[in-house]
PDB file of N, CA, C and O in Angstrom:
ATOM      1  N   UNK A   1      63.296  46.525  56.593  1.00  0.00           N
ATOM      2  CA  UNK A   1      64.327  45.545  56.278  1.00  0.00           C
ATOM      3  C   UNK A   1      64.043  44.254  57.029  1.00  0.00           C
ATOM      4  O   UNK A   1      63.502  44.470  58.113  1.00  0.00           O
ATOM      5  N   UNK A   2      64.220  43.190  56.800  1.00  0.00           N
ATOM      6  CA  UNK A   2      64.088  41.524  57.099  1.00  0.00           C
ATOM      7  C   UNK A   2      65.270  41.315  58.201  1.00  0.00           C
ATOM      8  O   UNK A   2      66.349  41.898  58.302  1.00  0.00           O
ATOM      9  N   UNK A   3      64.999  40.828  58.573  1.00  0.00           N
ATOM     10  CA  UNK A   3      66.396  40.567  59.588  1.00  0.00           C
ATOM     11  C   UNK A   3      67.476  39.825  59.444  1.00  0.00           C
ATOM     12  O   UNK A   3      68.503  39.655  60.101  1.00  0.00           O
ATOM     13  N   UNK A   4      66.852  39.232  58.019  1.00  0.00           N
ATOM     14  CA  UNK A   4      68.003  38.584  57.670  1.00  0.00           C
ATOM     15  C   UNK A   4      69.266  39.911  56.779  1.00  0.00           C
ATOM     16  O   UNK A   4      70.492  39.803  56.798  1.00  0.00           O
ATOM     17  N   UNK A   5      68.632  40.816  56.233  1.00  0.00           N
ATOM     18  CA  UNK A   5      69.270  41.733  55.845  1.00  0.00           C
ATOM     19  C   UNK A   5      70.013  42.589  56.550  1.00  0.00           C
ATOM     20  O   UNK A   5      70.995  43.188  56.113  1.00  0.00           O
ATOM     21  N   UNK A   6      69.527  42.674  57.740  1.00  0.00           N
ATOM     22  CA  UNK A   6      69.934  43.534  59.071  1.00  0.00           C
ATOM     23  C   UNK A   6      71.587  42.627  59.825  1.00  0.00           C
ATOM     24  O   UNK A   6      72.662  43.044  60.257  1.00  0.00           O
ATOM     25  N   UNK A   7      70.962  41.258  59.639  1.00  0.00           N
ATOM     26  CA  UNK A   7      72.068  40.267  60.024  1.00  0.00           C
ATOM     27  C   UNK A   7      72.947  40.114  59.410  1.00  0.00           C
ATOM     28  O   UNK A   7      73.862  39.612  60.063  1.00  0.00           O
ATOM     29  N   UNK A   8      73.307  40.397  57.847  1.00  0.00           N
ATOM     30  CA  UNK A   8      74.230  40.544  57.133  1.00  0.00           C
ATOM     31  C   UNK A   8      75.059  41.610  56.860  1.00  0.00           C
ATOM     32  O   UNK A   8      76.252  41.550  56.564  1.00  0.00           O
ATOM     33  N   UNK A   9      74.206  42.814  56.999  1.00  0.00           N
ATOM     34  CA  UNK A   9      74.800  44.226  57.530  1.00  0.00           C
ATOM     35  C   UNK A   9      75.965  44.041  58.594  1.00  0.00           C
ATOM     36  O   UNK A   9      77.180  44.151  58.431  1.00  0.00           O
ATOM     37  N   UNK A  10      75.280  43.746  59.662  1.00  0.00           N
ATOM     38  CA  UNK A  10      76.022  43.478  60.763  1.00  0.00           C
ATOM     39  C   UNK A  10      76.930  43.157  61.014  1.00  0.00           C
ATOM     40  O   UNK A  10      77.683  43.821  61.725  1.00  0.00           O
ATOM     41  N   UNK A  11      77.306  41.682  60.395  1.00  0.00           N
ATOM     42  CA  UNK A  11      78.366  40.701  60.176  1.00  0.00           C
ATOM     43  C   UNK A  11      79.200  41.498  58.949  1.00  0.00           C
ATOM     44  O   UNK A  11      80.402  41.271  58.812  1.00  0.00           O
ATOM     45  N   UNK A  12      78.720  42.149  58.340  1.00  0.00           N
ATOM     46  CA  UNK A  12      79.858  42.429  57.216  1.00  0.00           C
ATOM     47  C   UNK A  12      80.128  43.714  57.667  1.00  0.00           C
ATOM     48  O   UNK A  12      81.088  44.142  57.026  1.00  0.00           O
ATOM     49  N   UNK A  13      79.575  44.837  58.778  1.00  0.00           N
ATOM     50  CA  UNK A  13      80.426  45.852  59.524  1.00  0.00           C
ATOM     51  C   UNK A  13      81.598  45.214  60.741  1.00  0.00           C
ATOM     52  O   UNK A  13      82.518  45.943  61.111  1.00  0.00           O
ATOM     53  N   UNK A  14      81.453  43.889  61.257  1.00  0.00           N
ATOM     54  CA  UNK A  14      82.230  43.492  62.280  1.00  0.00           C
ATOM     55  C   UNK A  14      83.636  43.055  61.003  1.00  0.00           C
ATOM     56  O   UNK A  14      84.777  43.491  60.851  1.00  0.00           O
ATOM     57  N   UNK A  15      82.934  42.155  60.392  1.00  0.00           N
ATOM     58  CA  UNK A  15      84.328  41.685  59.993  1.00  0.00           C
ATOM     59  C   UNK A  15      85.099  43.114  59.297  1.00  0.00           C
ATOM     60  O   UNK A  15      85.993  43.560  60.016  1.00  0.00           O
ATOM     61  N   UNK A  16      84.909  43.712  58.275  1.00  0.00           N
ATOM     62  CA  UNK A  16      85.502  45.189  58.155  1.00  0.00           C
ATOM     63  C   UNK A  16      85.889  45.525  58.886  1.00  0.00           C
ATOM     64  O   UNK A  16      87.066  45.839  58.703  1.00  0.00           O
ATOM     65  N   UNK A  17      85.412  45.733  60.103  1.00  0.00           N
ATOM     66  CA  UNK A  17      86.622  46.411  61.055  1.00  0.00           C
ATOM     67  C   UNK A  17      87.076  45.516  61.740  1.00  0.00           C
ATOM     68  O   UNK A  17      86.807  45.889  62.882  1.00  0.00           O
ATOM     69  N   UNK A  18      87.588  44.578  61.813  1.00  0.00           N
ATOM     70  CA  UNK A  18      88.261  43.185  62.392  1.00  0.00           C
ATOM     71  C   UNK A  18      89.317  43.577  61.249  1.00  0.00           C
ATOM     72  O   UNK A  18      90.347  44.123  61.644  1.00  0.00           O
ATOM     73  N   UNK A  19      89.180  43.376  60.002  1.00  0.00           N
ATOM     74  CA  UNK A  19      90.442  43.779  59.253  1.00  0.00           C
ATOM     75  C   UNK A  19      91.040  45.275  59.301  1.00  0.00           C
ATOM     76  O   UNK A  19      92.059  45.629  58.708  1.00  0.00           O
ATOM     77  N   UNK A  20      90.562  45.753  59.776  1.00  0.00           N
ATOM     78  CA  UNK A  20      91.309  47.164  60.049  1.00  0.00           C
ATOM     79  C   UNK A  20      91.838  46.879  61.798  1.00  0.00           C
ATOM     80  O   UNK A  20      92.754  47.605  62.184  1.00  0.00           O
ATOM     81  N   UNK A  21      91.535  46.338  62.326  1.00  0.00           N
ATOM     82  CA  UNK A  21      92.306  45.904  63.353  1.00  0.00           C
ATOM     83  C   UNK A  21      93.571  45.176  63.187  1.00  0.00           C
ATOM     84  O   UNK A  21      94.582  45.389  63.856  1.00  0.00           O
ATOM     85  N   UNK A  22      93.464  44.390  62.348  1.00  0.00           N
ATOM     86  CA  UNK A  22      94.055  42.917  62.093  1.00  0.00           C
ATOM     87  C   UNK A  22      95.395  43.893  61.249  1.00  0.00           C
ATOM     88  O   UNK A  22      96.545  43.566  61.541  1.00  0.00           O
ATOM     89  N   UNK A  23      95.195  45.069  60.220  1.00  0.00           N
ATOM     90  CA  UNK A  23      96.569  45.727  59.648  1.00  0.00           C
ATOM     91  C   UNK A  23      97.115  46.429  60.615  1.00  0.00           C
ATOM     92  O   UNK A  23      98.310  46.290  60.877  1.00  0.00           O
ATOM     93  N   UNK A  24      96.178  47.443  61.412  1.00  0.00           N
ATOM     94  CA  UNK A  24      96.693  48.157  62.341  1.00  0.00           C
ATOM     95  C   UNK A  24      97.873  47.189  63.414  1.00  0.00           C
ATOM     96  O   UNK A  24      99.039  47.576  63.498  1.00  0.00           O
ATOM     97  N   UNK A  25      97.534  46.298  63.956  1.00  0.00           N
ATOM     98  CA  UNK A  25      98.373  45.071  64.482  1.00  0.00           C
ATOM     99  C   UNK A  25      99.763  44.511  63.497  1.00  0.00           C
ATOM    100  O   UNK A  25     100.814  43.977  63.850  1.00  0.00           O
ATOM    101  N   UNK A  26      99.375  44.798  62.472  1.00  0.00           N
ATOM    102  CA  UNK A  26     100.421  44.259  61.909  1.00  0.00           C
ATOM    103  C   UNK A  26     101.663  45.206  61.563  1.00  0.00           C
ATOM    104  O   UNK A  26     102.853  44.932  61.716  1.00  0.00           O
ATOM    105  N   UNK A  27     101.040  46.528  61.001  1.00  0.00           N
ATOM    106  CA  UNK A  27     101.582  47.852  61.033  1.00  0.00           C
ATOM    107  C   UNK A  27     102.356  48.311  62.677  1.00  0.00           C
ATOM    108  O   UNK A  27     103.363  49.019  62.674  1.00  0.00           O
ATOM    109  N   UNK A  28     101.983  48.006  63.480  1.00  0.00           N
ATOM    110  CA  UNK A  28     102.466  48.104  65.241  1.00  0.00           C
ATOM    111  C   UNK A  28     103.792  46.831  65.144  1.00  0.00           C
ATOM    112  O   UNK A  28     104.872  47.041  65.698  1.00  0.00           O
ATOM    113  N   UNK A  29     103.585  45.847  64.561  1.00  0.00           N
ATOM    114  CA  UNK A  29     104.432  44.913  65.002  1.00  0.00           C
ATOM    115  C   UNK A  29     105.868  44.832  63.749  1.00  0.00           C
ATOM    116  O   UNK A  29     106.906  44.171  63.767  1.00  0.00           O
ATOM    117  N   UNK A  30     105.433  45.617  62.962  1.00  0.00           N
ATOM    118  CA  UNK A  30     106.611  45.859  62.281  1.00  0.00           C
ATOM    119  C   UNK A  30     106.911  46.978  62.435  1.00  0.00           C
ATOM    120  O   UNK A  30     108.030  46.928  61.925  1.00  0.00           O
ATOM    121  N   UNK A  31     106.757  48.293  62.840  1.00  0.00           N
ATOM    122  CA  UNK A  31     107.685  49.002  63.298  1.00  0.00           C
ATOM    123  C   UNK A  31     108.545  48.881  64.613  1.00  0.00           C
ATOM    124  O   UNK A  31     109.519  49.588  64.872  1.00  0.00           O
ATOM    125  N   UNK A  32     107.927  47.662  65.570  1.00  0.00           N
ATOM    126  CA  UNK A  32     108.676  46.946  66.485  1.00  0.00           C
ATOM    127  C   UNK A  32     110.108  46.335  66.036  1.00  0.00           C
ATOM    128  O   UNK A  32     111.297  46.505  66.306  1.00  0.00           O
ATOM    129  N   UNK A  33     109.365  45.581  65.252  1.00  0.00           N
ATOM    130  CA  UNK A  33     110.916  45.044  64.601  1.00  0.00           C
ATOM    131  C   UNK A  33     111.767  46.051  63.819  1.00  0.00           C
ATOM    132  O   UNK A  33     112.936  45.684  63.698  1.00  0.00           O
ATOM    133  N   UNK A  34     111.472  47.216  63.267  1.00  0.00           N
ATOM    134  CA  UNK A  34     112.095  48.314  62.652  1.00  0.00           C
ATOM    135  C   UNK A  34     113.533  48.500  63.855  1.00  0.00           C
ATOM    136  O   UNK A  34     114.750  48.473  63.671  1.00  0.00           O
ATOM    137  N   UNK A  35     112.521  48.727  65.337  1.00  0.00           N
ATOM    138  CA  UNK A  35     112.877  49.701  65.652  1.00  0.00           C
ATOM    139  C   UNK A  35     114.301  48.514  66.466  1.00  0.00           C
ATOM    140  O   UNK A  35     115.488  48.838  66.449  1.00  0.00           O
ATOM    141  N   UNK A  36     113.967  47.666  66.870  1.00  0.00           N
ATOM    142  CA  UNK A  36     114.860  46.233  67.556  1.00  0.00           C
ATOM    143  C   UNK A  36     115.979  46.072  66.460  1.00  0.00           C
ATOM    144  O   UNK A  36     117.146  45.804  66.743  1.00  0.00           O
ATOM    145  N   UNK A  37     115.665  46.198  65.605  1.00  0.00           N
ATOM    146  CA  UNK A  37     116.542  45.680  64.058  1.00  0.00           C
ATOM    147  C   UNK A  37     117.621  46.860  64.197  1.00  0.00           C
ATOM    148  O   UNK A  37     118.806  46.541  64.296  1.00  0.00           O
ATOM    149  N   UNK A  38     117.273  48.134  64.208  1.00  0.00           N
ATOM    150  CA  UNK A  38     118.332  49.435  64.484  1.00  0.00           C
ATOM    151  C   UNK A  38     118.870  49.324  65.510  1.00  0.00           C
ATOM    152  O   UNK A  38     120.091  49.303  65.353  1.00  0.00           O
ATOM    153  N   UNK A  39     118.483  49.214  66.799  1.00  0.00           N
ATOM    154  CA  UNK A  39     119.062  48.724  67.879  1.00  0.00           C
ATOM    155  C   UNK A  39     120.332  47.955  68.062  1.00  0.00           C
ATOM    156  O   UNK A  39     121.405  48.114  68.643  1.00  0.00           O
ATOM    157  N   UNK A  40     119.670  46.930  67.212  1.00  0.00           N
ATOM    158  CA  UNK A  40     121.208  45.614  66.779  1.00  0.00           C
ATOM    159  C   UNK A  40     122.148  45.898  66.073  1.00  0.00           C
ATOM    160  O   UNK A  40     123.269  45.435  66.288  1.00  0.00           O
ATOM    161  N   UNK A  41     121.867  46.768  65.028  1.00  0.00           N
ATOM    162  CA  UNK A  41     122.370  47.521  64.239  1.00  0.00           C
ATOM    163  C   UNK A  41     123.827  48.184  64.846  1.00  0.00           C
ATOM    164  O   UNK A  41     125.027  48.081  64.593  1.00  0.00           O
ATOM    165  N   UNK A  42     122.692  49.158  66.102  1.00  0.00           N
ATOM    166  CA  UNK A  42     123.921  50.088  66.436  1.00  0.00           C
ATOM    167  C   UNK A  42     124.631  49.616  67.557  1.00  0.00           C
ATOM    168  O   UNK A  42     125.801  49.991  67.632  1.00  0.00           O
ATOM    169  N   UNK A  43     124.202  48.887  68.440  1.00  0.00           N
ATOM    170  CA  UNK A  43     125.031  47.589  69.448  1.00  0.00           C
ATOM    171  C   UNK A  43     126.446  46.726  68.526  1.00  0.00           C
ATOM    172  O   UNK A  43     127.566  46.536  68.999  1.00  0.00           O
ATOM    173  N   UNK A  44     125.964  46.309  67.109  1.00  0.00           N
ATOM    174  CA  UNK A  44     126.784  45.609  66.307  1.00  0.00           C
ATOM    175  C   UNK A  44     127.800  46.660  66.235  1.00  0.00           C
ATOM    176  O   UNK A  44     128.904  46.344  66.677  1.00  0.00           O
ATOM    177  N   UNK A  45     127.647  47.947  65.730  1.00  0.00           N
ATOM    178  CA  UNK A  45     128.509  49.418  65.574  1.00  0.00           C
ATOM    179  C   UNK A  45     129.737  49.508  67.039  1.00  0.00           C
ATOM    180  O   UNK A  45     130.946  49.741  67.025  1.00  0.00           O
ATOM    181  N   UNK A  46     128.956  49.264  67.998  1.00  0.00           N
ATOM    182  CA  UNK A  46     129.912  49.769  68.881  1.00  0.00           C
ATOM    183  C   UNK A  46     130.638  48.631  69.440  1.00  0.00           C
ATOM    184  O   UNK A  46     131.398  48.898  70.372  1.00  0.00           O
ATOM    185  N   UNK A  47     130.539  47.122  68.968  1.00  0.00           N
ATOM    186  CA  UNK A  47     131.425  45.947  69.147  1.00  0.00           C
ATOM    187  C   UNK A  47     132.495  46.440  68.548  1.00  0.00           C
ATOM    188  O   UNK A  47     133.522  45.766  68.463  1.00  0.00           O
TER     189      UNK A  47
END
């Protein structure tokens, strides 16, 4: 293989998993707010 082929491999395994980082992060930060949102929820309940 050429290295230029090797170099494109490369770059297109980083970014792939940069986007599986990038949902995983996003998937984490909305069950944050899931969980803050119920919280308020049940704080609002016991006003």
């Amino acid at each position: 293989m050429s290295f230029t082929k090797i170099t494109a491999l490369l770059l297109t395994s980083i970014i792939l998993s940069a986007c599986e980082t990038v949902q995983g992060a996003g998937q984490d930060i909305s069950n944050a707010g899931d969980a803050i949102s119920e919280e308020s929820r049940e704080v609002q309940a016991d006003l």
